[in-house]
C-alpha positions as CSV (number, residue, x, y, z in Angstrom):
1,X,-4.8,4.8,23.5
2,X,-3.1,8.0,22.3
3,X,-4.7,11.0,21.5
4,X,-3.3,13.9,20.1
5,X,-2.1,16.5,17.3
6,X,1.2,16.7,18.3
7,X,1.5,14.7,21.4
8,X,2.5,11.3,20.6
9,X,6.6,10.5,20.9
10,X,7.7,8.1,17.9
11,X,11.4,7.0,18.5
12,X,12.5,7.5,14.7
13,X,16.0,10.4,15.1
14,X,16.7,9.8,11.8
15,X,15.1,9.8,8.3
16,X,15.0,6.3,7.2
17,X,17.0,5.6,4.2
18,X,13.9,4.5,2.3
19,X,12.8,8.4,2.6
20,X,16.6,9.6,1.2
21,X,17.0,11.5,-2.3
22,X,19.5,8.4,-3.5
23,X,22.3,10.1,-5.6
24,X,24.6,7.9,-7.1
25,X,28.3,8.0,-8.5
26,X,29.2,6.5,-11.6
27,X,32.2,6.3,-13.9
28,X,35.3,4.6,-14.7
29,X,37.9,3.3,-12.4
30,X,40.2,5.8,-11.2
31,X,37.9,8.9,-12.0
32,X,37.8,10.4,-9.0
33,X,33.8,9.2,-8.3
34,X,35.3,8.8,-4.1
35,X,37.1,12.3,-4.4
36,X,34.2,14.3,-6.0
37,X,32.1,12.7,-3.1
38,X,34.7,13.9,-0.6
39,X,34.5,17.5,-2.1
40,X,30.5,17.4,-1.7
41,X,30.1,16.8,1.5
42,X,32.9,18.8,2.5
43,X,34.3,15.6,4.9
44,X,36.3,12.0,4.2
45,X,33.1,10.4,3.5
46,X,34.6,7.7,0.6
47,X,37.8,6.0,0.6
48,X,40.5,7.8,-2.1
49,X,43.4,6.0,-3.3
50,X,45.1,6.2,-6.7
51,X,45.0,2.5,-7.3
52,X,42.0,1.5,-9.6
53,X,39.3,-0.4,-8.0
54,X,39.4,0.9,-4.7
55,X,35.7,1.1,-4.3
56,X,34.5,-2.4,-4.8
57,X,30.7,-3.2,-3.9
58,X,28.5,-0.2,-3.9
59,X,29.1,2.0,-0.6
60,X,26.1,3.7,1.2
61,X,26.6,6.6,3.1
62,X,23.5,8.4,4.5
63,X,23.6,11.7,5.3
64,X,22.8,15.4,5.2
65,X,23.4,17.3,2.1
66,X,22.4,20.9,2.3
67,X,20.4,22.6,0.6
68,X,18.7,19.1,-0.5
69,X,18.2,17.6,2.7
70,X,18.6,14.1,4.0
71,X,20.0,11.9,1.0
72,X,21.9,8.7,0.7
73,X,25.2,8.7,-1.5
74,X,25.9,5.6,-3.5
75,X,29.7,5.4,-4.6
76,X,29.8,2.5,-7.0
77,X,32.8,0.1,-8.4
78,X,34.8,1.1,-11.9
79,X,32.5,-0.2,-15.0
80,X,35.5,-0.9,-16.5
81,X,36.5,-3.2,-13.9
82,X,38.6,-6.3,-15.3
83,X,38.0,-10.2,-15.0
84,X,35.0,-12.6,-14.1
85,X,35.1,-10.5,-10.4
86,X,34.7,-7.3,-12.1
87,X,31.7,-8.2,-13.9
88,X,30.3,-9.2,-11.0
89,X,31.1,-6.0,-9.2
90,X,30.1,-4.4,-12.5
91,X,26.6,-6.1,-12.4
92,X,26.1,-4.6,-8.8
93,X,26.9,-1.0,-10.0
94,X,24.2,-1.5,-12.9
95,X,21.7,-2.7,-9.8
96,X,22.4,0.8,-8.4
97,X,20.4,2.4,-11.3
98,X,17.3,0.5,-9.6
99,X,17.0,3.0,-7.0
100,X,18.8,6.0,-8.1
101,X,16.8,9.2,-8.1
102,X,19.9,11.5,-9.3
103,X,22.6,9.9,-11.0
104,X,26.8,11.6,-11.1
105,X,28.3,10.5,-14.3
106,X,32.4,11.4,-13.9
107,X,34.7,11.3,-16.4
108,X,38.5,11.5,-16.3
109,X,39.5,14.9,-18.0
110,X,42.9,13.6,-18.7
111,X,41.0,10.7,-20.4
112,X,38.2,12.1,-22.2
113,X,34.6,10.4,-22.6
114,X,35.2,6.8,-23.3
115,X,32.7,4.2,-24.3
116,X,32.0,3.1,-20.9
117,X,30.9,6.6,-20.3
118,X,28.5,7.0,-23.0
119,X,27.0,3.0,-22.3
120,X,25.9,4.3,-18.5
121,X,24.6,7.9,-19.9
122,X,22.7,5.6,-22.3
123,X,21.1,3.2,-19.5
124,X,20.6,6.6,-17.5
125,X,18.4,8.0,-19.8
126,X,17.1,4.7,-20.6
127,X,15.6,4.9,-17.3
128,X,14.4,8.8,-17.2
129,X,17.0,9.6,-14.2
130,X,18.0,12.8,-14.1
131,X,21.6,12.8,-14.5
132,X,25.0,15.5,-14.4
133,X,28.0,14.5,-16.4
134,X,31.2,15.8,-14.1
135,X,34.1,16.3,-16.0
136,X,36.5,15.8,-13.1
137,X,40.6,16.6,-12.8
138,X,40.7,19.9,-14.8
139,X,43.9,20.7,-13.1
140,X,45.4,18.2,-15.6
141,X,44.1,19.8,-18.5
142,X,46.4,21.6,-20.3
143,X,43.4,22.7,-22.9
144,X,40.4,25.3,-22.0
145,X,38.6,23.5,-19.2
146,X,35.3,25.2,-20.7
147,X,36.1,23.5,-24.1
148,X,36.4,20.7,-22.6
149,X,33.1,20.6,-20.5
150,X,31.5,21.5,-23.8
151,X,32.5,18.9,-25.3
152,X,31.6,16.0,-22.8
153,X,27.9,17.2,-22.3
154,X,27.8,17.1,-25.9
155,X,29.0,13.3,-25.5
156,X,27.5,12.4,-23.0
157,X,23.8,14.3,-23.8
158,X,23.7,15.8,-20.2
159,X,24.3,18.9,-18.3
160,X,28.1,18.7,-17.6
161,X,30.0,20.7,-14.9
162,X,34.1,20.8,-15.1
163,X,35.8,20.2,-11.8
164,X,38.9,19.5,-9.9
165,X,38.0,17.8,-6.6
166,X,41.6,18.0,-5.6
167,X,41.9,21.5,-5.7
168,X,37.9,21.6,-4.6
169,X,37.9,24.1,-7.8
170,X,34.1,24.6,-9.0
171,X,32.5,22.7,-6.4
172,X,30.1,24.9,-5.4
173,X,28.7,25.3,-9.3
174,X,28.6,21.7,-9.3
175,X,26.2,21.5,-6.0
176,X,24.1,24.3,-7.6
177,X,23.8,21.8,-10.2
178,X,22.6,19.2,-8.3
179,X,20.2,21.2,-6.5
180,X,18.4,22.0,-9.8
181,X,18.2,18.6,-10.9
182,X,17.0,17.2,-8.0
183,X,13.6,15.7,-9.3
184,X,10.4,17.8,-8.0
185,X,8.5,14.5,-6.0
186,X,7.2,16.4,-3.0
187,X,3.8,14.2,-3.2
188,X,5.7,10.8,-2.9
189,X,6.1,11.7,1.2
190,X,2.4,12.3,1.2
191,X,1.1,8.7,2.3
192,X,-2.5,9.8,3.8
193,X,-2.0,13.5,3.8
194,X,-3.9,14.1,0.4
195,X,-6.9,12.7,1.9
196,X,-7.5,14.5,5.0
197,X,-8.3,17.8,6.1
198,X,-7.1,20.1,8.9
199,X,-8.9,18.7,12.6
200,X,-9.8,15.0,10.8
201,X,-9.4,12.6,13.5
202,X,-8.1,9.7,11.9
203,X,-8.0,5.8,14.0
204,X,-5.1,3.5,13.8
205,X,-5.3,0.2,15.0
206,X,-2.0,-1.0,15.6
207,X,-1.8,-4.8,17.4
208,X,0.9,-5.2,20.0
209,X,2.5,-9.0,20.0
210,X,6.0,-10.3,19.6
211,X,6.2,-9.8,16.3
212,X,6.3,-5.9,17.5
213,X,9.1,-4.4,18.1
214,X,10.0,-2.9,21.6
215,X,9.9,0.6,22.9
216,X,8.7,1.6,19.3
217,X,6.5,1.4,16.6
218,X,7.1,-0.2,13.4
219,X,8.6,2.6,10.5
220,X,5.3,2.2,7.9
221,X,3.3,3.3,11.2
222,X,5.8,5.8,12.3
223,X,5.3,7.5,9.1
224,X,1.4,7.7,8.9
225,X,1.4,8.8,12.1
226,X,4.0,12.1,11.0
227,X,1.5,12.3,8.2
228,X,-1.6,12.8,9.9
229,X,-0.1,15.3,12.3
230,X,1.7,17.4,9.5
231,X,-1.8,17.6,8.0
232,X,-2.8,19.1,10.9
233,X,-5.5,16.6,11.6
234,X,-5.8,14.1,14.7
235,X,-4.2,11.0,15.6
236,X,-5.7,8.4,17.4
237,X,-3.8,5.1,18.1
238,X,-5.6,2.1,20.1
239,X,-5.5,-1.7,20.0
240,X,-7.6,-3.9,17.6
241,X,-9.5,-5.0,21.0
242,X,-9.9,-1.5,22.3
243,X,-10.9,-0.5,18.9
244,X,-15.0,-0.2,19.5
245,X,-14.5,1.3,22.6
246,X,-12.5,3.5,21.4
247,X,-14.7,4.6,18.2
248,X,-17.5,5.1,20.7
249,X,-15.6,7.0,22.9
250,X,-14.4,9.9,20.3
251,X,-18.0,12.0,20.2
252,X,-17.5,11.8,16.2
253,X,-16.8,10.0,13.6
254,X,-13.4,9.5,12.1
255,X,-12.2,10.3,8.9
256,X,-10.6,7.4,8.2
257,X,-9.7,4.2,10.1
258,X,-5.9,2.5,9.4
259,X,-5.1,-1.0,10.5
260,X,-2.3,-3.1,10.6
261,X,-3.3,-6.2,7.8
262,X,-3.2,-9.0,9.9
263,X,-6.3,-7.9,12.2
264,X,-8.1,-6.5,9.0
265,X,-11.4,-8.9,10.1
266,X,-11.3,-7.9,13.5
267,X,-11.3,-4.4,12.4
268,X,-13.4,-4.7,9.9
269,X,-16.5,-6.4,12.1
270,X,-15.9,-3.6,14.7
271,X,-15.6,-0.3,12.1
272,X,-19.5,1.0,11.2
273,X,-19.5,0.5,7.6
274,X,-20.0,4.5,7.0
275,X,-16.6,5.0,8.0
276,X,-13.7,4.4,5.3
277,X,-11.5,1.4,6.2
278,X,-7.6,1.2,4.3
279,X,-4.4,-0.4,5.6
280,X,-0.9,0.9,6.5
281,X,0.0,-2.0,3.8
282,X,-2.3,-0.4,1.5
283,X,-1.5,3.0,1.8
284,X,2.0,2.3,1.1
285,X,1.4,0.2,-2.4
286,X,-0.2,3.5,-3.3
287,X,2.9,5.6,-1.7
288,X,5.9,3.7,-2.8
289,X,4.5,1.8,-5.4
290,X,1.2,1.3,-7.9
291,X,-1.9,0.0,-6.0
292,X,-3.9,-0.3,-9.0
293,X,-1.9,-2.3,-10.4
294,X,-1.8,-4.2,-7.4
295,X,-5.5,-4.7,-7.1
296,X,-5.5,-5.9,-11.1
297,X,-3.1,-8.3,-9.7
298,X,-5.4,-9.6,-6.6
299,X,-7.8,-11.6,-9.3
300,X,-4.6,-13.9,-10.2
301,X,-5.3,-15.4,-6.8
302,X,-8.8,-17.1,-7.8
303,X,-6.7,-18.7,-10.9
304,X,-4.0,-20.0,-9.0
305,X,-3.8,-23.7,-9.9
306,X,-1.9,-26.8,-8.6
307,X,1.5,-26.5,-8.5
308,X,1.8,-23.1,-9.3
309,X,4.6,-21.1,-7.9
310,X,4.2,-18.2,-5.6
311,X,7.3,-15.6,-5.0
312,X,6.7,-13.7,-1.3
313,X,9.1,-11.0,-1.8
314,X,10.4,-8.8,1.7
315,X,12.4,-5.9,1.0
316,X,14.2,-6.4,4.7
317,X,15.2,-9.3,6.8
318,X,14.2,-9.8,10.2
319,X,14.0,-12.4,12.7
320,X,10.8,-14.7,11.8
321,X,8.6,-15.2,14.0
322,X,6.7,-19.1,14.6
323,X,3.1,-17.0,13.0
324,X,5.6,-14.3,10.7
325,X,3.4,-13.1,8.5
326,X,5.1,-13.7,5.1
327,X,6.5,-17.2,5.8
328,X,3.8,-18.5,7.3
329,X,0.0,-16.7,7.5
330,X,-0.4,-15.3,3.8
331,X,0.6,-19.0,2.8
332,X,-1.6,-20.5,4.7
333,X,-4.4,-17.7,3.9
334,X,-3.7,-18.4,0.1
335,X,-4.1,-22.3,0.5
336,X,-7.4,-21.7,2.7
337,X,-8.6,-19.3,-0.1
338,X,-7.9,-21.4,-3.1
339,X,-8.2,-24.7,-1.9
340,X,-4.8,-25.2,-3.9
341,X,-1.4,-26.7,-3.6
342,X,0.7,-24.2,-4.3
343,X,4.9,-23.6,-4.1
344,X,6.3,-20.9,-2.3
345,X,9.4,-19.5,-2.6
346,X,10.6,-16.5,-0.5
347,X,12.9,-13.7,-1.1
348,X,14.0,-10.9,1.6
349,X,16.1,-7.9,1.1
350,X,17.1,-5.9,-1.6
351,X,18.1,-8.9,-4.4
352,X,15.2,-9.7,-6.4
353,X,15.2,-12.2,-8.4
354,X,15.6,-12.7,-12.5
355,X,13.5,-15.2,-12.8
356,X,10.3,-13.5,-12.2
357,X,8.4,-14.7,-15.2
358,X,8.8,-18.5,-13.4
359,X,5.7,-17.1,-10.9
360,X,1.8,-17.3,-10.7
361,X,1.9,-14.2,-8.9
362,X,4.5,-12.4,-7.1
363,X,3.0,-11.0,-3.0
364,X,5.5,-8.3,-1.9
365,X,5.6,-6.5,1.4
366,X,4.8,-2.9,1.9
367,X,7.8,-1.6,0.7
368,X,9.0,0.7,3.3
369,X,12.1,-0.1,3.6
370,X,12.8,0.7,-0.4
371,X,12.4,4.1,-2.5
372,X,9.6,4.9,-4.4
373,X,12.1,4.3,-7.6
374,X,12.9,0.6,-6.8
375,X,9.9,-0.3,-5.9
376,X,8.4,0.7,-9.2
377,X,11.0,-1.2,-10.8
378,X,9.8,-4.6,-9.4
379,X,6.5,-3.7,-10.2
380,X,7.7,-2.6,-13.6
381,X,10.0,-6.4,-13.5
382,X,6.7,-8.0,-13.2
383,X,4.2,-6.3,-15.3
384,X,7.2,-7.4,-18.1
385,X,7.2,-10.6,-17.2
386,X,3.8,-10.7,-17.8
387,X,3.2,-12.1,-14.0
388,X,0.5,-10.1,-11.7
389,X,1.5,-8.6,-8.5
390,X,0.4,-7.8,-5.0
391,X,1.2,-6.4,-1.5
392,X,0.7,-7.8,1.5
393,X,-2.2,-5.7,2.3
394,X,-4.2,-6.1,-1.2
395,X,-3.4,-9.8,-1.1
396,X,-4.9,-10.4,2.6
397,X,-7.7,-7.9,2.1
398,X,-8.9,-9.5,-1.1
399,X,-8.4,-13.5,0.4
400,X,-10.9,-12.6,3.2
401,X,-13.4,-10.7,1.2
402,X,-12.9,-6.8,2.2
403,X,-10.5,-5.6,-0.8
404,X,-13.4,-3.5,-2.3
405,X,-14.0,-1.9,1.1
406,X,-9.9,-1.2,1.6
407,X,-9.6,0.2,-1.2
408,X,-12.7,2.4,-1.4
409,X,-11.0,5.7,-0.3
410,X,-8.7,5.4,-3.6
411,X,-10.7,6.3,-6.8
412,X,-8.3,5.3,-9.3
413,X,-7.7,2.2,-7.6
414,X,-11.5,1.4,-7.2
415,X,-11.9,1.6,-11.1
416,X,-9.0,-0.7,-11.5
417,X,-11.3,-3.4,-9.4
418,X,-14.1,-2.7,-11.5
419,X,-12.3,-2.7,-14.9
420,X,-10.8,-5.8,-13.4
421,X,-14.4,-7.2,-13.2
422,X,-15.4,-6.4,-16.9
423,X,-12.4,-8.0,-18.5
């Protein structure tokens, strides 16, 4: 067991990507998106070359950016790119908008704004990004480079800033740009904050088997765990066996008590029903994604009939284990629960599938290893398609009767259970 408001050692140096502002570079072949990245950061951070099509699939880069903070930079391939590989390559820049939280639009100065231009500030705004149109390589201008930047935002229906990245002229006015468009999210780190109060000791139960990995604790944990302590409450972290003793050992009662899913039972039997009950799973379909929607979605399970088709989407790949918990247990808690013989198809990583609207029900995992944007777009995918959703956590909660317990610190998503039962 580890006790303490400061004194437990997670091995995380780094901010996980999933945690990054994603800003992301768009524009024509050849405008410079590599070179205005280069000038940002102040380092040789994309590849620069004058032949067109240089950057082929989108390039991550993870980093520092001050004053922001931690971000990732996406540089993405030409839209214009030529020929059946293009539109492929083109098709994976449009993916990009999926996740992007601030969005670089760059034009050629020398060319003007061209349709391609206005078609990605049209799918930008399409999807409420904020966006800055760069007007890059005004040291080929031979016209007013103010006229000109003028004229592109009115184009392109954005802030516009006029650059040169080669002469690294007006840099700094575009940074100052960026930093005031950098969307005002702070609650989206807050993943059980909000709920506690300064000195709240708070229990997690976090199981220890193969599936675990070594020397560390799994990121969604990790990140609780930061939570609580920058809340200035308590942090307790035991075992799902040690669990009672270790509730009868504290001298009060918790605040709150978080588990890992798979034990939620276990848990469950050994937590005094007084004392709220949620899961890391859970707390992270209401951080990174919509948890009411997800517990409207937990009813499709009791009309799940024969032959239906279930997708178990995983936002990262990992080794499987023989008992891996979206290959093998929810299926088999699904079948148990329905009494049904149902398909399952799998997905892992960041493709997700077009055809959505072929499902019953999609299950996804917690998320953590997405932004908040993306996984709102899946969510968003599937509401669409008309086809209900769930997390882990919601889905195993509701298949062994607890769901209404899990959820019960979340108001809005306990009136989303009960609308849910009216319908």
């Amino acid at each position: 067991m580890v006790l303490g408001r400061g004194g437990i050692a997670v091995s995380l140096n780094e901010t996980p990507r999933s945690s990054r502002l994603h800003i992301a570079i768009f524009g024509r072949r050849n405008a410079g998106k590599s070179s205005i990245i280069n000038a940002i950061t102040k380092q040789e951070t994309a590849v620069v070359s004058a032949v067109k099509g240089t950057t082929t699939d989108p390039v991550y880069k993870s980093m520092e950016l001050l004053p922001i903070g931690p971000v990732v930079l996406i540089d993405t391939a030409g839209l214009d790119d030529e020929g059946e590989l293009g539109e492929l390559r083109k098709k994976k820049t449009l993916e990009v908008l999926n996740k992007t939280d601030l969005a670089l639009l760059v034009v050629d100065a020398a060319e003007g704004v061209t349709e391609f231009d206005r078609e990605i500030a049209e799918l930008v705004r399409g999807k409420a990004i904020p966006a800055i149109g760069v007007l890059n390589k005004t040291d080929l201008l031979a016209a007013d480079a103010n006229a000109a930047e003028d004229r592109a935002a009115s184009e392109l229906g954005m802030k516009t800033v006029a650059v040169s990245a080669k002469e690294e002229r007006r840099i700094a006015e575009l940074k100052k740009a960026l930093v005031a468009a950098v969307p005002d999210e702070e609650d989206k780190f807050r993943i059980v904050g909000d709920l506690l109060s300064p000195g709240d000791l708070v229990v997690l139960v976090v199981p220890i088997d193969k599936a675990a990995p070594k020397g560390r604790l799994i990121l969604p944990q990790q990140q609780t765990i930061r939570d609580i302590l920058e809340s200035d409450a308590i942090a307790v972290v035991t075992k799902e066996y040690e669990l009672r003793e270790t509730l009868e050992s504290l001298g009060r009662k918790p605040k709150l008590v978080i588990t890992d899913s798979q034990v939620f039972l276990k848990v469950a039997a050994d937590t005094p029903k007084d004392v709220p009950l949620t899961s890391f799973s859970i707390l992270f379909a209401r951080h990174k994604g919509d948890l009411e929607e997800m517990v409207r979605g937990a009813r499709a399970i009791d009309r799940l009939q024969d032959g239906d088709k279930v997708l178990i989407a995983e936002s990262c790949t990992h080794h499987q284990q023989p008992d891996d918990i979206g290959k093998v247990k929810i299926p088999r808690w699904i079948r148990q629960a329905t009494g049904k013989q149902i398909q399952f198809d799998f997905a892992n990583g960041m493709k997700f599938p077009d055809n959505v609207g072929d499902y019953a029900l999609i299950i996804h995992c917690g998320g953590c290893m997405m932004n908040r944007r993306q996984m709102l777009w899946r969510v968003e995918q599937a509401v669409e398609a008309g086809v209900p959703i769930v997390n882990y956590g919601v889905a195993i909660a509701y298949v062994q009767g607890i769901l209404e317990r899990a959820i019960s610190p979340f108001p809005l998503a306990r009136f989303a259970w009960e609308e849910g039962a009216r319908a």
